[in-house]
C-alpha positions as CSV (number, residue, x, y, z in Angstrom):
1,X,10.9,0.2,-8.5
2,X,14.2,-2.0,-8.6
3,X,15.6,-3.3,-5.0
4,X,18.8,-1.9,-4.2
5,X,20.6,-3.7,-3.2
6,X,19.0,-7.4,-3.9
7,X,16.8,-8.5,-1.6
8,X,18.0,-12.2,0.5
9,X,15.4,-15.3,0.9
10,X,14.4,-15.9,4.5
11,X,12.2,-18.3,6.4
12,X,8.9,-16.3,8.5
13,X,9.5,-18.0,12.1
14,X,6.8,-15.8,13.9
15,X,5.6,-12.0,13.4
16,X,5.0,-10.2,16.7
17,X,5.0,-6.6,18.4
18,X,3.2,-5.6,15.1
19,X,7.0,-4.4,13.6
20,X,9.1,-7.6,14.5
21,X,9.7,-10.8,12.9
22,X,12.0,-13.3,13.7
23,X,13.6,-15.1,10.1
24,X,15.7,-17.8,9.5
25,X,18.2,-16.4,6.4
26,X,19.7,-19.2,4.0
27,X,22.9,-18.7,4.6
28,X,22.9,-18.1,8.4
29,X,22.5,-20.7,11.2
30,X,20.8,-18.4,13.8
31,X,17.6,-16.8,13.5
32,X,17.6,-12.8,12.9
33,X,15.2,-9.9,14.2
34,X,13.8,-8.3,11.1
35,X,12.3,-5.0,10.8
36,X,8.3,-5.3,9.9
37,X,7.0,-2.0,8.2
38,X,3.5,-2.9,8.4
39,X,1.0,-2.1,11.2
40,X,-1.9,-3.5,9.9
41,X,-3.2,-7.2,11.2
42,X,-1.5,-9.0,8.2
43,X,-4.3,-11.6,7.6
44,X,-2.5,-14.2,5.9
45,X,0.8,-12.8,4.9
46,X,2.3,-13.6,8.4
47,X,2.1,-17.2,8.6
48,X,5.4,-19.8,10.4
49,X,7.2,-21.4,8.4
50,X,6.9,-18.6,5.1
51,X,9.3,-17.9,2.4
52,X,10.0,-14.2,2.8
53,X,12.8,-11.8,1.2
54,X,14.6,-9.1,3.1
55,X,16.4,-5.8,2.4
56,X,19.4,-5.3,4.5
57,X,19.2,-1.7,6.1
58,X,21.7,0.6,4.9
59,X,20.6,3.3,7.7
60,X,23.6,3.3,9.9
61,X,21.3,4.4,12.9
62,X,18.4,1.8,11.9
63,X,18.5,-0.9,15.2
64,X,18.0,-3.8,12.8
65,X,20.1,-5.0,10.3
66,X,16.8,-6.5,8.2
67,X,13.6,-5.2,6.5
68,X,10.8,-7.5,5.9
69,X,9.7,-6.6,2.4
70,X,8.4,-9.9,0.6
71,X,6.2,-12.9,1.2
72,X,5.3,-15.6,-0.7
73,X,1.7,-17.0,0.1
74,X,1.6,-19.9,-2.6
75,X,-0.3,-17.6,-5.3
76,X,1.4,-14.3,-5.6
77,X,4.2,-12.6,-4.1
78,X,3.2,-9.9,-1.7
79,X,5.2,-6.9,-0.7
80,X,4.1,-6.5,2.9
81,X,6.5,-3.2,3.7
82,X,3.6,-0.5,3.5
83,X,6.0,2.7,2.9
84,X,7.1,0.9,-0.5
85,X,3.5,2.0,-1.6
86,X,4.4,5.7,-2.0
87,X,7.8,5.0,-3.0
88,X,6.2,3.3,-6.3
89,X,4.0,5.6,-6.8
90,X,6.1,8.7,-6.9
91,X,7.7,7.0,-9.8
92,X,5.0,6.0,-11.8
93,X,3.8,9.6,-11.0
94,X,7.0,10.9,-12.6
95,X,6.7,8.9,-15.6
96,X,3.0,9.4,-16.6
97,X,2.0,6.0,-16.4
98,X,-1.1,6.4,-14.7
99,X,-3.5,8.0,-17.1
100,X,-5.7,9.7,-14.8
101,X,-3.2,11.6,-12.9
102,X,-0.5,12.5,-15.9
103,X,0.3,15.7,-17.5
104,X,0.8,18.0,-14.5
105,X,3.9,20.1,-13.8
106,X,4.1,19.4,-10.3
107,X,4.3,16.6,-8.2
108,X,4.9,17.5,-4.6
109,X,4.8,14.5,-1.7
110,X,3.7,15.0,2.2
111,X,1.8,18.2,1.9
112,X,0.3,19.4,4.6
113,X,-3.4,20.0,4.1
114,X,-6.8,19.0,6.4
115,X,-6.6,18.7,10.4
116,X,-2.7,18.0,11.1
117,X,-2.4,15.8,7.8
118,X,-0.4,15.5,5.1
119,X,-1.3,14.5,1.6
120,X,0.4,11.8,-0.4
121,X,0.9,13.9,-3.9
122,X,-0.4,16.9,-4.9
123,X,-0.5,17.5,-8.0
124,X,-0.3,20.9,-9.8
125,X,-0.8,22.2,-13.6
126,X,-1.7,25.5,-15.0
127,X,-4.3,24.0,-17.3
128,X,-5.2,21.3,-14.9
129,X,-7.5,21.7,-11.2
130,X,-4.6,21.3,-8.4
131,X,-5.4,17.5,-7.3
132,X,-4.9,15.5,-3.8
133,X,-4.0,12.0,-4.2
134,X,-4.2,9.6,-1.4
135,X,-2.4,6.5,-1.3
136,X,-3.1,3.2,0.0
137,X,-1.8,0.3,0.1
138,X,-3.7,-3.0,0.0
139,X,-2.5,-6.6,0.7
140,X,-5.2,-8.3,2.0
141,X,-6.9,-11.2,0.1
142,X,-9.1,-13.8,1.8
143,X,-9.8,-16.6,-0.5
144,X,-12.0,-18.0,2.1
145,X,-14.3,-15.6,2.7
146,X,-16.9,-13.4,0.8
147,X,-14.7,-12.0,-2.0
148,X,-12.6,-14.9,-2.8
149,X,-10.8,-13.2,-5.7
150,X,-10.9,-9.4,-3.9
151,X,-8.1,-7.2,-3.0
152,X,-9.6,-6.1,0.1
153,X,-9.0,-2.4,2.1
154,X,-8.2,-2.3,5.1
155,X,-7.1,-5.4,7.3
156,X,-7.6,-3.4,10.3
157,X,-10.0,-0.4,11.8
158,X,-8.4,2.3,10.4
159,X,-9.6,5.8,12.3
160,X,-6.4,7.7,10.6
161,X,-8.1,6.0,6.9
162,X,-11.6,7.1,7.6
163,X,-10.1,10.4,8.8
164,X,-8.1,10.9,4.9
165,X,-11.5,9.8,3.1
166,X,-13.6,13.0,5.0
167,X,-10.5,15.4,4.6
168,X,-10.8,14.4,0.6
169,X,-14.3,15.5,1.1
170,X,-13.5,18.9,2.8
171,X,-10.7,19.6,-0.4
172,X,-13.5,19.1,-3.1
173,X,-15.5,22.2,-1.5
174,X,-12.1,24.1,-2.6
175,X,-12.7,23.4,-6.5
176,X,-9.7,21.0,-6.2
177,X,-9.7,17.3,-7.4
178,X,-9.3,14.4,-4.7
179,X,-8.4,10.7,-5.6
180,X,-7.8,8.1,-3.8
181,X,-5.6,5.7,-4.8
182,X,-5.4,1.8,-3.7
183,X,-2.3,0.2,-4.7
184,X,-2.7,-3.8,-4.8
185,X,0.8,-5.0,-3.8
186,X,-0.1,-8.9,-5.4
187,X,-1.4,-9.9,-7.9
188,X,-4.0,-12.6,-7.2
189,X,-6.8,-10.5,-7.2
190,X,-9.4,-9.5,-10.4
191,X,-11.2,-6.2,-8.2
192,X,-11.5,-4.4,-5.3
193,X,-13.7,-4.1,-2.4
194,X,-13.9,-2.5,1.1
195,X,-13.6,-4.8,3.5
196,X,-17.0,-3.8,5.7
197,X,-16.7,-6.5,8.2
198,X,-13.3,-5.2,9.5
199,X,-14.1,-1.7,9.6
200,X,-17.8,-0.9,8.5
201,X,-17.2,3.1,9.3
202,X,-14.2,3.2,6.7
203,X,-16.2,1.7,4.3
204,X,-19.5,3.5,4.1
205,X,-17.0,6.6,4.6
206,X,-15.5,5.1,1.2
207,X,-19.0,5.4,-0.6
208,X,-19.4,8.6,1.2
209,X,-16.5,9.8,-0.9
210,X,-17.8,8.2,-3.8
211,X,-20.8,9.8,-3.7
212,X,-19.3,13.3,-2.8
213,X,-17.2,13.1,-6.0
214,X,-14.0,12.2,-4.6
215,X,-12.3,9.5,-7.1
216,X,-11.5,6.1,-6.5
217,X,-8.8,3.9,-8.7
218,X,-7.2,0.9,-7.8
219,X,-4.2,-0.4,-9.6
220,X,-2.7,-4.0,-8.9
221,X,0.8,-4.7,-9.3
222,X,3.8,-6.8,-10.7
223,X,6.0,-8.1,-8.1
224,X,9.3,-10.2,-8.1
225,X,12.3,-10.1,-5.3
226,X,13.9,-7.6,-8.4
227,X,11.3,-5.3,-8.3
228,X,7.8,-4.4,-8.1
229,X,6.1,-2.3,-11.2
230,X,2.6,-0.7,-12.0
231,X,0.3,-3.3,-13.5
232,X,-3.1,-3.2,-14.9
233,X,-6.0,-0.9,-13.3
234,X,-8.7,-2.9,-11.2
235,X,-12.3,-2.5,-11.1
236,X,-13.5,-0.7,-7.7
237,X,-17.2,-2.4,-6.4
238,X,-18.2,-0.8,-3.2
């Protein structure tokens, strides 16, 4: 996925209201409002005085004239706007680059299916069971804590998560396939883990899944302010 157009280099002043961030831009002596498409806590991404990289907003009706979409911790890059997760996704999708979910004839996003949700992608094939894939995306990394080199999911409770993981559940009863997909928008991390202390329901829902037969992959990522791409699959340890 290329950014278009380029993205500009900021400086984080503060993060607050979950969706707002106040930046200084390079080229600009007044601080601007930027648009934060995140709602998780942002351990660590959301730190003062942060180099960060913006997307101006090309929707005339948008409020803001900025999207936060990079941040540079000091050992990766990390794309911190959450809807870029699908947006990658449905192009790697397209191009059969992940193995385990290549070959079908149909990719179709936001399906409805479950209790008033919609699914990610579902995939469809002739020769191939009709599979639901869920997609996550995972930025949280906490060098400091249990799993020093983990991507960790997620950074927050996550009722609407834990709800996706039983509806996966539910669809496997139907014949069809279910995956679930954590996209690893950095790429300092080596595996990745629930993170039980946040939210200790979403993660024994996530071996729940497991169990059931619901698939889990992880895939990290390759990120610069051109453009983030697919990288390497990571090893799951729940």
């Amino acid at each position: 996925m290329q950014f278009d157009p380029p993205l500009v280099s900021a400086r984080l002043l503060r993060r607050y209201k979950r969706f707002l961030a106040d930046v200084q831009l390079d080229n600009k002596t007044g601080p601007v409002v930027a648009h934060c498409g995140n709602p998780g806590s942002m351990i660590g991404l959301a730190e003062p005085g942060s180099t960060v990289w913006l997307s101006p907003n090309q929707n005339p009706k948008a409020k803001l004239d900025w999207r936060w979409e990079l941040v540079d911790t000091g050992t990766s890059l990390v794309s911190v706007n959450t809807n870029r997760a699908n947006a990658i996704v449905a192009e790697v999708l397209k191009c059969g680059a992940i193995d385990e979910l290549k070959d079908y004839a149909s990719i179709r996003p936001e399906v409805r299916y479950g209790t008033n949700s919609r699914i990610d992608f579902l995939l469809e094939s002739d020769e191939k069971p009709t599979t639901y894939v869920e997609v996550k995306s995972v930025t949280l990394r906490r060098p400091d804590g249990n799993h020093p080199e983990a991507a960790e999911f997620p950074d927050a409770v996550t009722q609407r998560g834990t709800k996706h993981l039983r509806e996966l559940q539910e669809i496997l009863k139907t014949g069809a396939r279910a995956v679930m997909l954590f996209l690893v928008q950095r790429e300092d991390c080596r595996y990745f883990t629930p993170a039980g202390d946040i939210d200790p329901v979403y993660s024994a829902e996530l071996i729940a899944a497991r169990d059931a037969g619901v698939e889990i992959l992880c895939y990290g990522c390759r990120i610069t302010p051109q453009s983030i791409e697919l990288d390497k699959r990571l090893p799951v340890r729940l």
